[in-house]
TORKE-576761 format. One record per residue: residue number from 0; x, y, z of N, C-alpha, C in turn. Coordinates in steps of 0.2 Angstrom, whole numbers, plus 5000, padded with zeros to 4 digits. Example, Ala and Ser with C-alpha at 12.3 -4.5 7.8 and 13.67 -1.06 7.14 Angstrom:
// TORKE-576761
> pado_npx_npy_npz_capx_capy_capz_cpx_cpy_cpz
> 0_5066_4972_5039_5062_4978_5039_5066_4984_5039;
> 1_5064_4989_5035_5068_4995_5036_5064_5000_5039;
END
This chain:
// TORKE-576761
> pado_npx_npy_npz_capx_capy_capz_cpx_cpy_cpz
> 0_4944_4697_4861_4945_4697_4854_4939_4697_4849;
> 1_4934_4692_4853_4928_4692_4849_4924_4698_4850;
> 2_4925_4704_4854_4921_4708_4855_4923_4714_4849;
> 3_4930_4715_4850_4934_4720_4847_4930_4720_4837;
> 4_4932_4711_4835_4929_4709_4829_4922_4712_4828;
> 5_4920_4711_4832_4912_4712_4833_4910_4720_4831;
> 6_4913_4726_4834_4916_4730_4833_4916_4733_4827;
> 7_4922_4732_4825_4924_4733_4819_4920_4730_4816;
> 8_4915_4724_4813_4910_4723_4808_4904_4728_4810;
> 9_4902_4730_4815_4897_4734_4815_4897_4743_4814;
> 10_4906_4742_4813_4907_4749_4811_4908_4749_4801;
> 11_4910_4745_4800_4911_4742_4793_4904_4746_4790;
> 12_4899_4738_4794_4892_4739_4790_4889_4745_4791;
> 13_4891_4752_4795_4888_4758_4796_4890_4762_4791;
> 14_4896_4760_4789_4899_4764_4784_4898_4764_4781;
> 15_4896_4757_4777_4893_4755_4770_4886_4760_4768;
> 16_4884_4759_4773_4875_4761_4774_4876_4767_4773;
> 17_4881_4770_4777_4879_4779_4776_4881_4782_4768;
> 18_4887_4778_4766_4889_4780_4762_4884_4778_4755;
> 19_4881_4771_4756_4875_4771_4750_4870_4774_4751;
> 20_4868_4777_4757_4864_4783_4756_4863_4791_4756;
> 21_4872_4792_4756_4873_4799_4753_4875_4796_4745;
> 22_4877_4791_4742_4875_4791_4735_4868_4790_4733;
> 23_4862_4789_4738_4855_4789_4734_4854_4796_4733;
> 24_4856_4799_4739_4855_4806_4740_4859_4812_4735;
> 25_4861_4808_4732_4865_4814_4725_4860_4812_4721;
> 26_4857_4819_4714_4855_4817_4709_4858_4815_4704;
> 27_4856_4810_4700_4856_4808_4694_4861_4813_4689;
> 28_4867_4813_4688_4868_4818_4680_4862_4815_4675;
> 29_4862_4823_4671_4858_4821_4664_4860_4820_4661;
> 30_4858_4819_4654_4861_4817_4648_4864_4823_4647;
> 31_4863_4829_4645_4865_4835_4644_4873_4836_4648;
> 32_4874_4835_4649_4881_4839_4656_4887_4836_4652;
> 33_4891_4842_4655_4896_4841_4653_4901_4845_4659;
> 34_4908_4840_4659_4910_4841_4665_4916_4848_4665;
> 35_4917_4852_4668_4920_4859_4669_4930_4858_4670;
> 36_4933_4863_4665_4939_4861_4665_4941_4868_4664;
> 37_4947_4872_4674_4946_4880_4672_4953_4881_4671;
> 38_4955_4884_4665_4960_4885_4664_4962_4893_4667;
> 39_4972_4891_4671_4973_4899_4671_4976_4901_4666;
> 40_4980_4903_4667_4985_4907_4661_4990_4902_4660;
> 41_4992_4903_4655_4997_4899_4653_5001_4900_4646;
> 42_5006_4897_4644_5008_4900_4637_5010_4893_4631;
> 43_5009_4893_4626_5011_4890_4619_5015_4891_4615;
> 44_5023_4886_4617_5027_4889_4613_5027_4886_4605;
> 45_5030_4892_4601_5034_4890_4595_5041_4887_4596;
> 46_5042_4882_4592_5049_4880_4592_5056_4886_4591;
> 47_5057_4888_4589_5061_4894_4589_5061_4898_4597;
> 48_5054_4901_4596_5055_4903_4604_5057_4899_4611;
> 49_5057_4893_4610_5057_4890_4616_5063_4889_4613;
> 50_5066_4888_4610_5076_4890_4610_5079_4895_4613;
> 51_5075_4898_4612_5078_4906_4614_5076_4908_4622;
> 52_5071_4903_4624_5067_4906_4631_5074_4902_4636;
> 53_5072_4896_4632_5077_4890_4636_5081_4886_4633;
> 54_5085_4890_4629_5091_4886_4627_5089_4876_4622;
> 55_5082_4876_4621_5082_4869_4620_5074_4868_4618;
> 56_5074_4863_4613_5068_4864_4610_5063_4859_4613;
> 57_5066_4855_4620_5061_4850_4623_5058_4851_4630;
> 58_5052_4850_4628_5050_4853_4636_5048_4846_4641;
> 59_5050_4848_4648_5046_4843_4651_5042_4842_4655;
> 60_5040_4835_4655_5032_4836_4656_5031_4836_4666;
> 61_5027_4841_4668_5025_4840_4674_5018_4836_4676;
> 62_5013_4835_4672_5008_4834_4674_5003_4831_4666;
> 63_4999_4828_4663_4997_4826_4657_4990_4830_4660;
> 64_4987_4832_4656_4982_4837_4657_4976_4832_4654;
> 65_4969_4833_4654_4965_4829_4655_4963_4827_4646;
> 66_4967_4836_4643_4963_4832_4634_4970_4827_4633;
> 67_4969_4821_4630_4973_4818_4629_4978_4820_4624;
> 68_4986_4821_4624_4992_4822_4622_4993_4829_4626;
> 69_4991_4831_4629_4992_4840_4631_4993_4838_4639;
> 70_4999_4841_4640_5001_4842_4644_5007_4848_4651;
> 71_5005_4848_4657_5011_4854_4657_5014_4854_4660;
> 72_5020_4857_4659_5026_4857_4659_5030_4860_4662;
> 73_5036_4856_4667_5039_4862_4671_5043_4867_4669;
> 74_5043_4870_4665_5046_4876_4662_5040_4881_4664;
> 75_5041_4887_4665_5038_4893_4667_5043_4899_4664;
> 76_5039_4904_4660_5041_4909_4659_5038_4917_4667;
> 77_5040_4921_4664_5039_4927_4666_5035_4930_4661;
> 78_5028_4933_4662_5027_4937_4655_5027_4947_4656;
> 79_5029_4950_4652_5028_4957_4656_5024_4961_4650;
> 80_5021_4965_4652_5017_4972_4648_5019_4975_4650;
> 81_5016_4984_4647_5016_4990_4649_5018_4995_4657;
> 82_5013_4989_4659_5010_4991_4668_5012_4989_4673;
> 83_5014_4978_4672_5015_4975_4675_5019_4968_4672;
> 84_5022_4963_4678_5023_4956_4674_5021_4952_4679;
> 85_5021_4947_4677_5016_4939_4681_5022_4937_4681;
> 86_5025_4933_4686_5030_4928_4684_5027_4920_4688;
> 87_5032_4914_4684_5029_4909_4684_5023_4906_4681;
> 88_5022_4908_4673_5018_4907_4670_5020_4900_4668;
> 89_5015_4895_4667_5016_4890_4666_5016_4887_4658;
> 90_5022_4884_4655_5022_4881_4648_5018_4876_4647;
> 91_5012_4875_4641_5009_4871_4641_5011_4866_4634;
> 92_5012_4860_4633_5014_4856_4629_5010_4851_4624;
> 93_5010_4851_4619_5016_4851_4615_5018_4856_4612;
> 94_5023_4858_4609_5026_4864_4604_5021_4864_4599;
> 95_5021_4871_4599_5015_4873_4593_5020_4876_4588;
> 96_5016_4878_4582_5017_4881_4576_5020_4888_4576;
> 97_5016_4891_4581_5018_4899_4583_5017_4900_4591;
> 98_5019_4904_4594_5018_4905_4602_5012_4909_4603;
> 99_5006_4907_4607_5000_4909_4610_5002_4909_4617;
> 100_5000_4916_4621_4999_4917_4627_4989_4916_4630;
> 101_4989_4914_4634_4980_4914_4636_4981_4917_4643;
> 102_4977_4923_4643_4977_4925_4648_4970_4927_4650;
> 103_4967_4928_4657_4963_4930_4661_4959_4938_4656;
> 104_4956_4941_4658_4954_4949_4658_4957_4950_4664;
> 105_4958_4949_4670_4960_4951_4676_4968_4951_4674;
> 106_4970_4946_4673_4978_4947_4670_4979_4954_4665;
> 107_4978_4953_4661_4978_4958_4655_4978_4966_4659;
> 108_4972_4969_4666_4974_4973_4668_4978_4974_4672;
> 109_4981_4966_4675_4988_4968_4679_4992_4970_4675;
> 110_4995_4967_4668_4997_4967_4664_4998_4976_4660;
> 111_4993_4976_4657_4991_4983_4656_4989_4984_4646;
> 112_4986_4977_4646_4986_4976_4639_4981_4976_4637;
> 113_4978_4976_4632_4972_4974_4627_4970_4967_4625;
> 114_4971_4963_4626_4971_4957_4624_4963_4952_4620;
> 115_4965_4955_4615_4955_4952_4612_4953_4943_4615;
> 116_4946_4944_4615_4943_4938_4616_4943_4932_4609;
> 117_4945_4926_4608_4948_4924_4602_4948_4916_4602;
> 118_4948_4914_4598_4948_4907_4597_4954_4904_4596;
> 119_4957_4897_4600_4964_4898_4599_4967_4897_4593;
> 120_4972_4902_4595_4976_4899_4585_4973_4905_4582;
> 121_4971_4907_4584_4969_4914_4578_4970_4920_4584;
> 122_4979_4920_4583_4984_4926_4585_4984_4934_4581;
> 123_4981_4933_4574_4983_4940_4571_4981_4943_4574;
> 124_4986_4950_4574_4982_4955_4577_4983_4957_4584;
> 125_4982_4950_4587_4981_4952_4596_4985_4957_4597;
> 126_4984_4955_4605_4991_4958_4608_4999_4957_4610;
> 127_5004_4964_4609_5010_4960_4611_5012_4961_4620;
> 128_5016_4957_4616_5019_4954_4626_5026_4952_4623;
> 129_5029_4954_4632_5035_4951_4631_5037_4944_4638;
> 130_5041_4939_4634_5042_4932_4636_5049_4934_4642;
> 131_5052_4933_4644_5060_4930_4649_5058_4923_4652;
> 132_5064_4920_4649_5065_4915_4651_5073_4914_4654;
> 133_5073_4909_4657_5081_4908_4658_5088_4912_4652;
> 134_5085_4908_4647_5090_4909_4644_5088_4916_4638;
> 135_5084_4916_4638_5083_4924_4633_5076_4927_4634;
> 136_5075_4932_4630_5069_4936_4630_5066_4937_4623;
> 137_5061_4936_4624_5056_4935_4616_5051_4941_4616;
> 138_5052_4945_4610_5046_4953_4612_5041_4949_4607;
> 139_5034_4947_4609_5029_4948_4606_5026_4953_4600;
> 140_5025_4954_4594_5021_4959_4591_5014_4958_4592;
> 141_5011_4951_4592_5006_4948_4592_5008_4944_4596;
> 142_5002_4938_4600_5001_4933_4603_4997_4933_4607;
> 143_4996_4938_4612_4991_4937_4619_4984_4940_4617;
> 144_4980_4933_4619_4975_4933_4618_4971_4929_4627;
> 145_4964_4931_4624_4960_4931_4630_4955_4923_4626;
> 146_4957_4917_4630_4952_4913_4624_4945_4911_4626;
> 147_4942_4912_4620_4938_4912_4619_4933_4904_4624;
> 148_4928_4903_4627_4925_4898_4629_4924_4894_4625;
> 149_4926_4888_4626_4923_4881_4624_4923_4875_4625;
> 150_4921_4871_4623_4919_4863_4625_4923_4858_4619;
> 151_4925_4856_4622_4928_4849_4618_4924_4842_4617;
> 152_4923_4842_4613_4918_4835_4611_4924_4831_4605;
> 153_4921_4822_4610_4925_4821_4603_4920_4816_4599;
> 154_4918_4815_4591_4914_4815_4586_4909_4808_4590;
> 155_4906_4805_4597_4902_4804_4598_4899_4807_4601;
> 156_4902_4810_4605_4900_4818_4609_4895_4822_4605;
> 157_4898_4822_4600_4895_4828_4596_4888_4826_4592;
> 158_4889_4819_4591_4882_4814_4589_4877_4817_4595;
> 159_4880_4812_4598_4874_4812_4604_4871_4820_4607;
> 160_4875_4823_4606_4872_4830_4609_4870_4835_4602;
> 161_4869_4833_4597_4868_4831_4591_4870_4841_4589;
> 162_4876_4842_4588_4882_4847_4588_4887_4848_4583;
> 163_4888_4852_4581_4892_4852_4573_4902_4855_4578;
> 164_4907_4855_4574_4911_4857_4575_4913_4866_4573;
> 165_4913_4868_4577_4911_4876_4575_4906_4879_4577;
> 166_4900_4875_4578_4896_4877_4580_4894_4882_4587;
> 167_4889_4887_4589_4889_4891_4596_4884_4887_4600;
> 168_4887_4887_4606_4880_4885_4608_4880_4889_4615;
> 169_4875_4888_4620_4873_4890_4627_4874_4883_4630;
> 170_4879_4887_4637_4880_4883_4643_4876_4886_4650;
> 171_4874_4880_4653_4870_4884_4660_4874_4881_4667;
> 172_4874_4883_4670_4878_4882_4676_4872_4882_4683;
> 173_4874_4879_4688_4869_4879_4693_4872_4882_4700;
> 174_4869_4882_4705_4872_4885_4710_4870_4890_4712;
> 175_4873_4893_4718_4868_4899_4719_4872_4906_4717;
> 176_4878_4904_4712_4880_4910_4706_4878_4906_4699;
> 177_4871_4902_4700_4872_4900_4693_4868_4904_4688;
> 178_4874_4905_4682_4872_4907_4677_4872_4907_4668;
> 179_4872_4909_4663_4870_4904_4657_4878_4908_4653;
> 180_4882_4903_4651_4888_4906_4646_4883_4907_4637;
> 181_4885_4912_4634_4881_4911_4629_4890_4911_4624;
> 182_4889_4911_4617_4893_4909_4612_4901_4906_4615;
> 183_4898_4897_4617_4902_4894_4616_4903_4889_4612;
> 184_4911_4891_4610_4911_4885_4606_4915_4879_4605;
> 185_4908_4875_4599_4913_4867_4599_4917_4866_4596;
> 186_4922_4862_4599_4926_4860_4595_4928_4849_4596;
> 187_4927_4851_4590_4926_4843_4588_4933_4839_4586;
> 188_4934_4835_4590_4941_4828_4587_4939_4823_4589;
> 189_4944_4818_4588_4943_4812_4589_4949_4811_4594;
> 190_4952_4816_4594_4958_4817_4600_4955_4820_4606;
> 191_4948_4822_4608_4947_4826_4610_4943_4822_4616;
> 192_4942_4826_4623_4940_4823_4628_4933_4827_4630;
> 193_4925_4825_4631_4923_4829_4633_4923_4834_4639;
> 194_4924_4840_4637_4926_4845_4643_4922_4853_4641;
> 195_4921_4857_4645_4921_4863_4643_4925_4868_4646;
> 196_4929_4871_4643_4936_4875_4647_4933_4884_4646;
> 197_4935_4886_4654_4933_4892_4654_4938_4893_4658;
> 198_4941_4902_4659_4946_4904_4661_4943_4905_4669;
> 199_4949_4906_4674_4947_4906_4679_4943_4912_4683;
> 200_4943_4917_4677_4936_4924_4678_4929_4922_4678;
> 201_4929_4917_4671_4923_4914_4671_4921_4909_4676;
> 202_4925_4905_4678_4924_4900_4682_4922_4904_4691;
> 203_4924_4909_4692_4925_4911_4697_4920_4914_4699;
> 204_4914_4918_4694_4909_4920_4692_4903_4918_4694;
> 205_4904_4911_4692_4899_4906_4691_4900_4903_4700;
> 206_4905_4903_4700_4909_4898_4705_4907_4891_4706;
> 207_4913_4889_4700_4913_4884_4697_4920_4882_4700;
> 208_4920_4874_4700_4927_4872_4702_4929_4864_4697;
> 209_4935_4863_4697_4936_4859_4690_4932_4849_4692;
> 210_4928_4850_4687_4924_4843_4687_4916_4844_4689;
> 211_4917_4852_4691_4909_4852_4690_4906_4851_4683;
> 212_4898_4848_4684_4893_4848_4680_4889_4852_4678;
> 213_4890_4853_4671_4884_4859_4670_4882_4857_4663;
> 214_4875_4860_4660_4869_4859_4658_4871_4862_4652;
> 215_4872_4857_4643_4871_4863_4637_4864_4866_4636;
> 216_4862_4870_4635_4856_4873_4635_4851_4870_4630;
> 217_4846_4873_4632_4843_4869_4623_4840_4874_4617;
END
């Protein structure tokens, strides 16, 4: 019995050891970093549409997503274009004012669309698309858009990395696909989680995976 104890504490203690020396052996983060969040496609309902998609103005929630209030949801549309459709595109929550699609470039060719690069919320113009859902079909005139890179700070954030809201800046990535995002932008709350979300083209570029650390430029 004594031996067994014996054992088992000198495996304890080996563990401890190896593991506080693969924690010396990681570097330090900098003050600079900010951690990586890659978004894929996904869609933002109006109230009207999502009656129409799915009979019901309430979504429910699958999963709380990292910025806080934002969350997704298990409701999934179909989206189709000209050439092709995606289906099980995932609804992202809360209901918005107007329905926003975010898509890939790589989507958009599956697709067969145009879809401009854009800041969210500024659908004029975009591209259309069409929605199925369970319960009906919604034809877009506008909505699919490609979004635009950015960083969420929230107004300590933005102190410290001394940043305005609206403002462009340079992100640097490292690795052995590392390389430098340029006009990304901040976006400043007080609801807001430090993060920078990039689509999963970009991320995949870089080869970037969710919670990496990468470097605002200076």
């Amino acid at each position: 019995m004594e031996s067994k104890q014996l054992v088992t504490s000198i495996t304890e203690a080996v563990l401890k050891r190896l593991q506080q020396e693969g924690q010396a052996l990681q570097p330090a983060a900098k003050a600079n970093t900010v951690p990586v969040g890659i978004s894929n496609r996904h869609v933002h309902l109006g109230r009207a549409d999502m009656l129409a998609l799915f009979g019901t103005d309430k979504l429910t929630c699958f999963k709380d997503l990292s910025q806080p209030g934002q969350f997704a949801c298990q409701e999934k549309l179909l989206v189709a274009g000209p050439k092709g459709a995606i289906d099980g595109v995932r609804v992202l929550g809360p209901l918005r004012g107007s329905t926003q699609v975010e898509l890939s470039p790589a989507d958009c060719v599956r697709l067969g669309i145009e879809a401009p690069v854009r800041d969210s919320g500024d659908v004029a113009g975009s591209a259309p698309l069409t929605l199925v859902g369970p319960t009906g079909t919604v034809v877009l005139s506008e909505g699919a858009i490609i979004a635009a890179r950015h960083v969420h700070m929230h107004p300590a954030d933005a102190v410290k990395f001394g940043c305005r809201d609206g403002q462009r800046v340079s992100v640097k990535t490292g690795g052995p696909r590392g390389l430098v995002f340029n006009e990304v932008l901040v976006r400043v709350s007080d609801k807001f989680r430090l993060e920078l979300h990039l689509d999963i083209d970009e991320a995949n570029a870089a080869g970037l995976k969710n919670g990496d650390l990468v470097e605002l430029a200076d």
